[in-house]
C-alpha positions in Angstrom: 101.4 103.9 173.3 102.4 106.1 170.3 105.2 104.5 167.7 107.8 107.3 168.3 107.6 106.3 172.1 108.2 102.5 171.3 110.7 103.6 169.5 112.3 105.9 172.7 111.8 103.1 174.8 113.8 100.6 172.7 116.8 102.3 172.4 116.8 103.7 176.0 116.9 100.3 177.1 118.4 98.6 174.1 115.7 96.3 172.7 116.4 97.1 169.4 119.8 97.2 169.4 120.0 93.9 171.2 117.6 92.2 168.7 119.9 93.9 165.8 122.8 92.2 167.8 121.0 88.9 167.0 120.4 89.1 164.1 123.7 90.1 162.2 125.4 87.5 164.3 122.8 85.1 163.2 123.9 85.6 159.6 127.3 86.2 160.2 127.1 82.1 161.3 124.8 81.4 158.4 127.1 83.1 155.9 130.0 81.3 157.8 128.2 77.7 157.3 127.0 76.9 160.6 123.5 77.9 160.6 122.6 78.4 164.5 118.7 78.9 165.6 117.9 82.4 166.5 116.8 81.8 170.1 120.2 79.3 170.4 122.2 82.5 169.0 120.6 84.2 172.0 121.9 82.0 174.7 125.5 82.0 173.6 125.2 86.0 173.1 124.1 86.2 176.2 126.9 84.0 177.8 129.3 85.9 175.7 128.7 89.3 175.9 127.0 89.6 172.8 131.0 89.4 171.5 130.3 88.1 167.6 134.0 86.0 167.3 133.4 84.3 170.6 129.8 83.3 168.9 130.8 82.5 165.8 133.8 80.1 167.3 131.7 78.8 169.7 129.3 77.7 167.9 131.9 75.8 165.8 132.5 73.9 168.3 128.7 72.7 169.4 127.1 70.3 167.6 124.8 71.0 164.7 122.1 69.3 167.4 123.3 72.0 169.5 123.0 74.8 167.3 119.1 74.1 166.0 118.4 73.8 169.4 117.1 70.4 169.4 120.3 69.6 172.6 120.8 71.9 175.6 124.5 73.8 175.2 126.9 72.4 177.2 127.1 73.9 181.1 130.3 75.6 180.8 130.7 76.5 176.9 134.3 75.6 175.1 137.2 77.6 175.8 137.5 79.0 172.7 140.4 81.3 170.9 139.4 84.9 171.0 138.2 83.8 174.8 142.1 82.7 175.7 143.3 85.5 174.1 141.1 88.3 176.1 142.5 86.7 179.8 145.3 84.4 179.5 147.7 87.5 180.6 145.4 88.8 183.0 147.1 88.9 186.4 145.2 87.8 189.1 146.2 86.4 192.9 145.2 83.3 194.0 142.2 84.1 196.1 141.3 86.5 193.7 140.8 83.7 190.7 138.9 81.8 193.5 136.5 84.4 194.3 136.0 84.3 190.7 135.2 80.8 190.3 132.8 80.7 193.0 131.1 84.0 191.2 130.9 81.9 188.0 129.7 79.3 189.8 126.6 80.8 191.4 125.6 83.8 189.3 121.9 83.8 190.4 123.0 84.6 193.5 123.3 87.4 196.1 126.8 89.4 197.3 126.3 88.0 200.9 126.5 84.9 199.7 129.0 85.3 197.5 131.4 86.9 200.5 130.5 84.1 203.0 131.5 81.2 200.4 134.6 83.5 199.7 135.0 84.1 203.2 134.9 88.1 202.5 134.0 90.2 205.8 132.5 92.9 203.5 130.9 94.3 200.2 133.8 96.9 200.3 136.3 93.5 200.2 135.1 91.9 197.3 134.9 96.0 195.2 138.4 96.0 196.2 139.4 92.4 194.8 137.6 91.9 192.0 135.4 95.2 191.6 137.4 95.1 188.0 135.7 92.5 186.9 132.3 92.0 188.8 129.3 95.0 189.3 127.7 95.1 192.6 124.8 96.7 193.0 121.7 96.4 195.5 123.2 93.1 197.2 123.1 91.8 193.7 126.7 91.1 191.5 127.0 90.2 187.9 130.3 89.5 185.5 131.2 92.9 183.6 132.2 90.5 180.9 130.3 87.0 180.5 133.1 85.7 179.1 135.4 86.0 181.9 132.8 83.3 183.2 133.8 80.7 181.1 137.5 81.3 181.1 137.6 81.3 184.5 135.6 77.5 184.5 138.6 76.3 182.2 141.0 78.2 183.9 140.6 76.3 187.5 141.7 73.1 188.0 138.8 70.6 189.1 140.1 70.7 192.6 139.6 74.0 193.5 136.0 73.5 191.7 135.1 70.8 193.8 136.6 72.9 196.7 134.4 76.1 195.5 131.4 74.1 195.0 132.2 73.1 198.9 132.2 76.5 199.9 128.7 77.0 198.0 127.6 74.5 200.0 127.9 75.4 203.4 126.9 78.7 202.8 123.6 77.8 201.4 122.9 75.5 204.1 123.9 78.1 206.5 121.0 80.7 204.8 118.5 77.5 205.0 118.5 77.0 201.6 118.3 73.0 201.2 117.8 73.3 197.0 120.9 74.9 196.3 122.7 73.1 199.2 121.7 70.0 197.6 122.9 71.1 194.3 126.7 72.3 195.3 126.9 68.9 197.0 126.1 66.9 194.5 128.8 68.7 192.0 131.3 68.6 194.8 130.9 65.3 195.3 133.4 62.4 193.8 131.1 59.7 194.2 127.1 59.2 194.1 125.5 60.9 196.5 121.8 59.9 196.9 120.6 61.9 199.6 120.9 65.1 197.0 118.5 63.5 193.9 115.1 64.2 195.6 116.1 67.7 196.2 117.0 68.6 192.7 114.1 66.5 191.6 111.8 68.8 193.1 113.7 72.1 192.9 113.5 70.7 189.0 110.0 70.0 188.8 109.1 73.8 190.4 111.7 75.7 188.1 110.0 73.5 185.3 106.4 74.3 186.1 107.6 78.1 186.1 109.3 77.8 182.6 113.1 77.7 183.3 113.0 74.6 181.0 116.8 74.8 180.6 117.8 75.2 184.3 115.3 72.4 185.0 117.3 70.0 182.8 120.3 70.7 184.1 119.4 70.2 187.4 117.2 67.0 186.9 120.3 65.2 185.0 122.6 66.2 187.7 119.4 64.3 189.9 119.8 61.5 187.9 123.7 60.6 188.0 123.4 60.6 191.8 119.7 58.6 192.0 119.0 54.7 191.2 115.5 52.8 191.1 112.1 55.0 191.0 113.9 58.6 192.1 116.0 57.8 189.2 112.8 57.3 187.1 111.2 60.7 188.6 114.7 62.4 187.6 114.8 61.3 184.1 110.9 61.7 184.0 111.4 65.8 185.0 114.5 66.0 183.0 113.0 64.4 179.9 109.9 66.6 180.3 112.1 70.0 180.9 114.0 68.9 177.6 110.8 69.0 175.4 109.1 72.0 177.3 112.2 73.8 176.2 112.5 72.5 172.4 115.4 70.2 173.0 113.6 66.7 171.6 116.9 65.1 171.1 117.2 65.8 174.5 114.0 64.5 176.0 113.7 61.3 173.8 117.2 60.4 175.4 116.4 60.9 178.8 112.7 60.0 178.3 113.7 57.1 176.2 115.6 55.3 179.2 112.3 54.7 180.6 111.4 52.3 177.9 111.4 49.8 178.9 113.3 49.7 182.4 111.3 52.0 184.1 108.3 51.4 186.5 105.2 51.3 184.5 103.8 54.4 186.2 107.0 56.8 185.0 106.3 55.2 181.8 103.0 56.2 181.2 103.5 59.9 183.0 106.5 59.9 180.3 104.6 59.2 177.3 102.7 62.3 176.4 106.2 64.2 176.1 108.1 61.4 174.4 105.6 61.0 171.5 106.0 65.2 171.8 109.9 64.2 171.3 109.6 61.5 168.9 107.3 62.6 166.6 109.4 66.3 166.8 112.5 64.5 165.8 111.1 61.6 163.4 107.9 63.8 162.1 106.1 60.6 162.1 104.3 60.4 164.9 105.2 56.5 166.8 102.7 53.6 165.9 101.4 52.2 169.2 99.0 50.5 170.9 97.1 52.2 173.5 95.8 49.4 175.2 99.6 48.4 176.2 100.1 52.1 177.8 96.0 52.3 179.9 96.2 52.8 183.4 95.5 49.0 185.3 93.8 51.0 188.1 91.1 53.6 188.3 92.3 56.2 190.0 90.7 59.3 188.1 94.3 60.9 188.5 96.0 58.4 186.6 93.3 59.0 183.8 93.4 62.3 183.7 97.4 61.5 182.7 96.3 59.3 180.2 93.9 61.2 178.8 96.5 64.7 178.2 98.8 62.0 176.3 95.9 60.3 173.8 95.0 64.0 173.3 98.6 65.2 172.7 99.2 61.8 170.6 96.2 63.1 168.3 97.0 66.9 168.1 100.2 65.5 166.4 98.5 63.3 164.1 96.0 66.0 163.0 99.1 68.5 163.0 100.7 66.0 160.1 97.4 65.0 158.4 97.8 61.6 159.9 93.9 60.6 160.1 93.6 57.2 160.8 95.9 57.9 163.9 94.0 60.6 165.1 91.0 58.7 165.0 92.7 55.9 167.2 94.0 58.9 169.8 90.7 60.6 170.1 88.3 57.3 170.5 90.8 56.9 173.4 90.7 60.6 175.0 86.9 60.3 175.2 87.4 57.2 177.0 89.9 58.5 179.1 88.2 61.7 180.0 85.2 59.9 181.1 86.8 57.3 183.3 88.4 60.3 184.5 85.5 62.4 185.5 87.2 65.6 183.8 83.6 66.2 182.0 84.8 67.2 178.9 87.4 69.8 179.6 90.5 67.7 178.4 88.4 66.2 175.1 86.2 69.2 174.4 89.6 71.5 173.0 91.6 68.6 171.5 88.4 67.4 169.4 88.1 70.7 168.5 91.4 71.0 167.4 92.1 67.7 165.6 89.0 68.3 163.4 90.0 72.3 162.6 93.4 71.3 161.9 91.7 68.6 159.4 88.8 70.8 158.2 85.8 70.1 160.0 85.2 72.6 162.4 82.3 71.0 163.8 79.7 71.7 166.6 82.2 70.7 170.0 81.9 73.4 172.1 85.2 74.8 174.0 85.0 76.4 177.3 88.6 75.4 178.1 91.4 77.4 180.4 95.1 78.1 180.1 97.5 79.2 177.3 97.0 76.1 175.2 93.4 74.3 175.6 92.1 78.0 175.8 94.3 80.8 174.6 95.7 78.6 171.1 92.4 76.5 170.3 89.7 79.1 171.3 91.5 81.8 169.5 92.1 79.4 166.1 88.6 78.3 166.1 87.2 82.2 166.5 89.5 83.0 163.8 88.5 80.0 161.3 84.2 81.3 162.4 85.2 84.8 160.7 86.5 87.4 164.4 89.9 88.1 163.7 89.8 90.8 166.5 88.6 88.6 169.3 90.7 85.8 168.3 93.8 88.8 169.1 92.2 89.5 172.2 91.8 85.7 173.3 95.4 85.0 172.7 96.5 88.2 174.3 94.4 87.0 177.7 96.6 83.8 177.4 100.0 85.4 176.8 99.0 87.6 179.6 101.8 87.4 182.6 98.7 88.0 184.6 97.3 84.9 184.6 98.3 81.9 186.1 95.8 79.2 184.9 96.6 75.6 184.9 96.2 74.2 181.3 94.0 70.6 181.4 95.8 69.3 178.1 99.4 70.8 179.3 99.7 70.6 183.0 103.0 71.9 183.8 104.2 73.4 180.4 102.1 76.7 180.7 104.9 78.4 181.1 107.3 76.7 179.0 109.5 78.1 175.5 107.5 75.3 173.5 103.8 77.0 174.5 105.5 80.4 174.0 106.6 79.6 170.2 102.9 77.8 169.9 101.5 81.4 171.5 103.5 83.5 168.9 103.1 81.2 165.8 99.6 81.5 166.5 99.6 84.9 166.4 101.5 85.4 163.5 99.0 83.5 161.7 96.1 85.6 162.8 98.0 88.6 162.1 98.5 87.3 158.8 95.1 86.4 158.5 93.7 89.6 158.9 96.0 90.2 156.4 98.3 92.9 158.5 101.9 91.5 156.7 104.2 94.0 158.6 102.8 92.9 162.5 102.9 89.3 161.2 106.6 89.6 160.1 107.3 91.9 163.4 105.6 89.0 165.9 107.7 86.1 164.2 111.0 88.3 164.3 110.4 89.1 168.2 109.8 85.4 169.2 112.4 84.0 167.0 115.1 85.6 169.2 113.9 84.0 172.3 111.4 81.1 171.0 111.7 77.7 169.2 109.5 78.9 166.4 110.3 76.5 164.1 108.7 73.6 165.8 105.1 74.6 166.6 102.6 73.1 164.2 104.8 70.6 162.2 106.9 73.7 161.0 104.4 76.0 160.4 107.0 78.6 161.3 109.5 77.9 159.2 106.9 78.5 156.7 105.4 81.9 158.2 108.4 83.4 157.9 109.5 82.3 154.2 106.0 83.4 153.3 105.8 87.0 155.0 109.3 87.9 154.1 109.1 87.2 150.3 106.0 89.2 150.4 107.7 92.1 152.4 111.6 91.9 150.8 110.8 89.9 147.4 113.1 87.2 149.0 113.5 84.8 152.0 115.7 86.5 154.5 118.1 85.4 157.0 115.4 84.0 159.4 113.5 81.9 157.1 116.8 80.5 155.6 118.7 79.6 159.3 115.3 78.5 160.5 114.5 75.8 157.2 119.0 74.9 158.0 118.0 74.2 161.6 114.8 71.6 161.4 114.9 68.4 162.8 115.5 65.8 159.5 111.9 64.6 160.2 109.9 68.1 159.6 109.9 68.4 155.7 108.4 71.7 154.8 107.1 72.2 151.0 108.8 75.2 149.3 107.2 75.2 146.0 104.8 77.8 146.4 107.3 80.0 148.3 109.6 79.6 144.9 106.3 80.5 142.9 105.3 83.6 144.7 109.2 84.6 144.3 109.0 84.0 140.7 105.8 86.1 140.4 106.9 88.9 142.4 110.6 89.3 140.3 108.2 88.6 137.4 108.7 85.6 136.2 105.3 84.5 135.5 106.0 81.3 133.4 108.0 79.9 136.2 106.0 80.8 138.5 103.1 79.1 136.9 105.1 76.2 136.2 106.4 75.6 139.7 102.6 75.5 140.7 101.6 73.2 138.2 104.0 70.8 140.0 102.8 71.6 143.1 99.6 70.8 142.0 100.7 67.3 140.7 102.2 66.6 143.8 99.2 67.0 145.3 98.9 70.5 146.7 100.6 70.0 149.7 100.3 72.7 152.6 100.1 72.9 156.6 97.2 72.2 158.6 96.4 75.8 159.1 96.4 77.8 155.9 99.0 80.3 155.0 98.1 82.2 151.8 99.9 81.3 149.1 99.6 82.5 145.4 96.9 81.9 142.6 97.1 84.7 140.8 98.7 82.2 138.1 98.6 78.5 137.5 96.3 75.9 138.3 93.0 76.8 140.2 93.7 74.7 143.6 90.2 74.0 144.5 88.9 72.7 148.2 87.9 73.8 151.8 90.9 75.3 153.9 91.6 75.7 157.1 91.2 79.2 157.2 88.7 83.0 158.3 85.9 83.2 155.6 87.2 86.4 154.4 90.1 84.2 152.7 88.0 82.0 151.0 85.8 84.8 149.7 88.9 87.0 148.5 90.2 83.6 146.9 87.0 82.7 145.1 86.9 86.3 143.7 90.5 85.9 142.2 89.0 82.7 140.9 85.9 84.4 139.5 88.2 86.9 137.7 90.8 84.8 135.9 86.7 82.2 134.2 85.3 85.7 133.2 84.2 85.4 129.5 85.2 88.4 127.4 81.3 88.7 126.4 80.5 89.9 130.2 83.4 91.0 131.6 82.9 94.5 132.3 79.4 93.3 134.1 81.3 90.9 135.9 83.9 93.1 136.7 82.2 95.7 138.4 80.3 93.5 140.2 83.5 91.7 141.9 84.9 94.7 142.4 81.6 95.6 144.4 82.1 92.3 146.2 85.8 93.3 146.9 84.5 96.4 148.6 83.5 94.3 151.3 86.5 92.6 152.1 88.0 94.0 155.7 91.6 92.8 154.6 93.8 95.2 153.0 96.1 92.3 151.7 93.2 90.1 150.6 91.3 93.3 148.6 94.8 94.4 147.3 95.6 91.0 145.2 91.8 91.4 143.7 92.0 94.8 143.0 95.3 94.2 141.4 94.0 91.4 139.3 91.1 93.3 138.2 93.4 96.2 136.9 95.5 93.5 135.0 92.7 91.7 133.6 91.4 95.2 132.3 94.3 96.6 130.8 94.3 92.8 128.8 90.9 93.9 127.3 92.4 97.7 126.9 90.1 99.1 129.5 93.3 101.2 130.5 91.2 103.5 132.2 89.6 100.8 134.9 93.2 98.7 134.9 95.1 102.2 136.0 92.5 102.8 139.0 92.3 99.0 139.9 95.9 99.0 140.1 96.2 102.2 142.2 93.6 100.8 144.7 95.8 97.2 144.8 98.8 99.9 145.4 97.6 102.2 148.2 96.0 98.5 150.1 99.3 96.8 149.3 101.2 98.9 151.3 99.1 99.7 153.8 99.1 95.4 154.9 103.0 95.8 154.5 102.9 93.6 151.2 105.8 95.8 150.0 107.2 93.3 147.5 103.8 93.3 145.8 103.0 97.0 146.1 106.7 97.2 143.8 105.0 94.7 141.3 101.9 97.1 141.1 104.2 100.5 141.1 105.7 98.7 137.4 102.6 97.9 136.1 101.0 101.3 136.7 104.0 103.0 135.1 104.0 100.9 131.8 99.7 101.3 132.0 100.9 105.1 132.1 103.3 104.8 129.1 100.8 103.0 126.8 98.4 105.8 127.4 100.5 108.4 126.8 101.9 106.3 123.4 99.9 106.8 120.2 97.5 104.2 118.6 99.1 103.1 115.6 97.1 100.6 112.8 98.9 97.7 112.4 98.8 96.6 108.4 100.8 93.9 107.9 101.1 90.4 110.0 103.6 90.5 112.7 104.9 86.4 112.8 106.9 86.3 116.1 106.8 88.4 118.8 111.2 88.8 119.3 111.0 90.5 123.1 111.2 88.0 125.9 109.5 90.6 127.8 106.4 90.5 125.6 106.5 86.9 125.2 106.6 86.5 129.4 104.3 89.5 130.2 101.3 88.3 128.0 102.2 84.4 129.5 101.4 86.6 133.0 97.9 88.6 131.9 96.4 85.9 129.9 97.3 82.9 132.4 94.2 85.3 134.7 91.9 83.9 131.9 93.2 80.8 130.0 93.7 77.3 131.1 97.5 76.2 131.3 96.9 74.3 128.0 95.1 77.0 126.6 98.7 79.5 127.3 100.6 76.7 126.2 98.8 76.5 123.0 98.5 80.6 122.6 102.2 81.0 123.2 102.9 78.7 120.2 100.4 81.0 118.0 102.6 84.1 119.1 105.6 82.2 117.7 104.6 81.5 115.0 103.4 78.0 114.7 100.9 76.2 112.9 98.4 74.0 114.3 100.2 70.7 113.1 103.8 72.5 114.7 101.7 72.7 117.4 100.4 69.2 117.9 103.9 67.9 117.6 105.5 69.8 120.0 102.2 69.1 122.6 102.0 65.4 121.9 98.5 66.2 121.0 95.9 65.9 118.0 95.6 68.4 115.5 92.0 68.6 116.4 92.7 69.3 119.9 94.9 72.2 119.1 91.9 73.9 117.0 89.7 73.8 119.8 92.5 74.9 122.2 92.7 78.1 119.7 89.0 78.7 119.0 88.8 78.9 123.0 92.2 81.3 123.3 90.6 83.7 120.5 86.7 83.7 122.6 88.6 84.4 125.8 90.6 87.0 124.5 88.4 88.8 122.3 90.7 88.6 118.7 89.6 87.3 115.6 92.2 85.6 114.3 96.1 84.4 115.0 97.5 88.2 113.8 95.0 89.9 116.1 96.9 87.8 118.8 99.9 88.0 117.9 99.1 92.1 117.9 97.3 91.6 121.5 100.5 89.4 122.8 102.7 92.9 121.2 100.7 95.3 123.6 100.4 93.3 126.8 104.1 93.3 126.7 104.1 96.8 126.1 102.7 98.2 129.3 103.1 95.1 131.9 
């Protein structure tokens, strides 16, 4: 399909002007001060005819819980201002408003049911009473105006709710539908009514197993305030388990939770797997306990095959948060479990797999798993990390496939859920950015973030992703990456000091940027499991196997190469890395080396090489979507441009101090390719003006030291002495 067509198909159907929708209400709230999760923005839009004030007032009112997500919104949202305004004069009769309510009350379903409950002979009826506010079409009916669907809930009085609900009821039962029967009961009903609890349990369990997480939960808690003993167990079990599937952990530890320790020990273990989800979610530790407590007593290979999904879920989070020793613990216990199961391998294979991938051991355990998780995200990660991109795409495109219907062995039941969704699109946005293709990475992330708990998948590897790819495609985070870092559960910490670096480089700030990633680096060089590329075109070398296609590592160890090359060979080494760089497939990843090698050569006034270097790094740049770092390169090829076309003048005297800033922070940037940080630290002061003992002092360092520091600084650079730096440091700053 051609671009111009996807783009004639958006805006005859209003994709892209819905997903606009989304996002300018999303920062409307963020600029307000009540940062709400894109997919949660979604929901209320969608409840409130996409109507921006009843949004942003709206989500005043929820929670901050609410907002990120992390708690279902409330059944019938708040009655808010601009709401009340729109229908408090609108003049309705009596049976009117009650036809109404019972609309509101059962939007998914048909007209004939809705004229039975409303006791309305005929579609023509209902056109005539409320054909102002409702559009029937094809036996199906829907609220011109969502909101008219939660005035109307506040407008009522509970009385002639309970008496709608009634009407519901009956007319469900009369169509043989016991489900939805059940459900009307049970909300007409003043006191517990037991009989309706296994009904919504199992209407729960199915829409859960299909992926309506959030009408699952509200179904299984409305099982659970009219169940007691085990079908209150199996209500809170479904409920707990639809909270997590569809990213609301507050939710499912909650409902989860009161199974600890009240519950019958067999809901307890079948709860466990989604409660450490929850927990460790909410925490970001994942819980410390003993799996001897939690083994099944018996041994049925069905109760194994339970516990052997939650000691594999249990170590996928510890791997996802580097804890080792947990994981360890977890996966001794999976290969137990799966054996005692009889499952042969096909729960352990893809979480051992996993775990040591995400910990950087890919290992010889082969994976022939199913389903969206065990064989779309860990066949397609591990393909990736062993160097095909392409098929890794296609492997996670089988799995996303709607076609497909395959029951996962790790996560029964959640195939369909929003959770495996965001884990699907995170995933992808990683290969995407992998294969270094910045514009579809940003693109996938911005799709799923409207629908999608992105933020959680991966211990926030998200939130990450999408600071990342829009600093390299804006120069700056935008609204996404910002509402998304607001909205994370207090226990996901993500590390933003190389995302402050790259920002830093890209504006030009080099020093900075250098410096932020000399802290990094003492802090131990934190980063996600799965790497996202960073920046080390500056700073410390960050050495160290990665989690990541070979093509990265190669790209990175040429950048490496570059900034150690000794002036004596570097126009040998040079061509030959840029013969290596030839053979990079990534765009991105042969941009940054071509646009080092034409910074490194205009530093050794090889303006000639540094000016077609740099136009290669452009062209590639822009082709991956790197458009922030395609502007870097359009600067320096213009000032490469105006030192070619300037005159060579012969510089007779000593120039002490170079005055411009500029100078000062564009040499820090060029030489930093080819000195150690003490070795810029110790240049710098020459270009000022110091002596070696100035020097010393201001270092902390012996005077010795400092010698050797410069004797290095003038091999590296190619000068004799401290004037023919102090000239060099003049010129960098003159054309970059």
């Amino acid at each position: 399909m051609t671009t111009a067509l996807q783009d004639d198909l958006r805006v005859q159907y209003g994709i892209a002007d819905a997903r606009a929708d989304i996002s300018r209400i999303t920062a409307d709230l963020a600029s307000s001060g009540i940062p709400t999760a894109p997919h949660v923005v979604t929901k209320l839009a969608r409840r409130l005819n996409s109507d921006a004030q009843a949004v942003r007032e709206t989500a005043a009112e929820l929670s901050s819980s609410q907002r990120s997500g992390l708690r279902a919104l409330p059944e019938l949202l708040p009655l808010v201002p601009s709401i009340a305004a729109e229908f408090d004069r609108l003049e309705l009769s009596a049976r009117d408003r009650f036809v109404l309510l019972i609309a509101s009350l059962c939007a998914e379903a048909g007209t004939d049911l809705l004229m039975e409950a409303a006791q309305v002979d005929s579609p023509h009826r209902v056109a005539e009473s409320v054909g102002e506010y409702l559009t029937l079409s094809r036996g199906q009916y829907s609220f011109k105006d969502a909101r008219l669907s939660v005035w109307i809930g506040h407008a009522e009085p509970r009385t002639a709710v309970m008496r709608a609900h009634e009407r519901l009821h009956q007319a469900h039962l009369d169509q043989g539908d016991a489900a939805h029967a059940a459900w009307h009961l049970a909300r007409s009903a003043v006191e517990r009514v037991a009989e309706v609890a296994p009904h919504l349990t199992a209407a729960a369990r199915e829409m859960h197993e299909c992926g309506q997480a959030d009408l699952a939960f509200i179904v299984a808690v409305e099982a659970a305030e009219h169940a007691t003993g085990a079908v209150r167990d199996e209500a809170c079990l479904v409920a707990g388990a639809a909270a997590v599937a569809a990213g609301c952990f507050e939710d499912g530890v909650d409902r989860l939770g009161s199974l600890f320790p009240h519950g019958d020990a067999e809901h307890r273990r079948q709860a466990l797997g989604s409660m450490l989800i929850a927990e460790t979610c909410v925490r970001g530790t994942v819980p410390v306990l003993d799996p001897s407590e939690h083994r099944p007593p018996t041994t049925d290979a069905r109760h194994w095959s339970a516990w052997a999904r939650t000691a594999g879920l249990a170590a996928m989070m510890c791997a996802e948060r580097g804890e080792i020793s947990g994981m360890r613990v977890w996966l001794a216990e999976l290969r137990d479990a799966d054996l005692r199961a009889g499952a042969q391998g096909e729960i352990r294979d893809a979480v051992v797999a996993l775990c040591w991938m995400l910990t950087g051991d890919q290992g010889e355990v082969e994976t022939l798993s199913r389903g969206p998780f065990a064989g779309g995200v860990v066949g397609a990660l591990r393909t990736a990390v062993g160097g095909d991109i392409e098929r890794a795409l296609q492997m996670l495109g089988r799995a996303q496939s709607g076609l497909l219907n395959e029951v996962d062995p790790l996560i029964a039941g959640f195939e369909h859920s929003p959770l495996m969704g965001a884990y699907l699109a995170v995933t992808e946005t990683l290969l995407h950015f992998w294969r270094g293709d910045i514009g579809a990475a940003r693109e996938c992330l911005l799709a799923a973030s409207v629908d999608l708990p992105i933020a959680m998948p991966f211990a926030g590897l998200g939130t990450t992703l999408a600071h990342r790819l829009d600093i390299m495609f804006l120069g700056a985070p935008g609204v996404l990456p910002q509402v998304l870092r607001a909205t994370l559960p207090a226990g996901i910490r993500v590390d933003n000091l190389v995302d402050h670096s790259l920002r830093a480089y890209l504006d030009g700030a080099h020093e900075q940027a250098a410096t932020n990633l000399r802290i990094w680096h003492d802090r131990g060089a934190p980063q996600p499991a799965l790497s996202v590329p960073g920046l080390d075109e500056v700073g410390p070398l960050v050495l160290g196997a990665r989690v990541e296609p070979p093509e990265l590592a190669k790209a990175r160890e040429l950048r490496h190469r570059i900034r150690k090359i000794p002036e004596a060979s570097w126009r040998h080494e040079r061509d030959a890395v840029a013969e290596a760089a030839r053979g990079l497939n990534s765009s991105f990843c042969r941009a940054r080396v071509e646009a080092m090698l034409g910074s490194v050569s205009a530093v050794h006034e090889d303006l000639s090489a540094g000016r077609r270097h740099l136009r290669a790094a452009r062209s590639l740049f822009e082709e991956s979507g790197a458009l922030a770092w395609r502007s870097v390169v359009d600067v320096k090829i213009d000032r490469l441009a105006m030192q070619q076309q300037a005159s060579e003048g012969i510089v007779t005297a000593p120039i002490n101090v170079i005055g411009d800033a500029d100078a000062s922070e564009n040499s820090w940037y060029v030489w930093s390719e080819v000195l150690t940080e003490r070795e810029l630290e110790v240049a710098m002061r020459v270009v000022r003006g110091l002596t070696n003992n100035e020097i010393a002092a201001e270092l902390d360092v012996s005077v010795r030291t400092v010698e050797v520091h410069v004797s290095r600084v003038f091999n590296a650079l190619a000068v004799r002495n401290r004037v023919e730096l102090t000239v060099l440091a003049h010129r960098t700053g003159q054309y970059l």
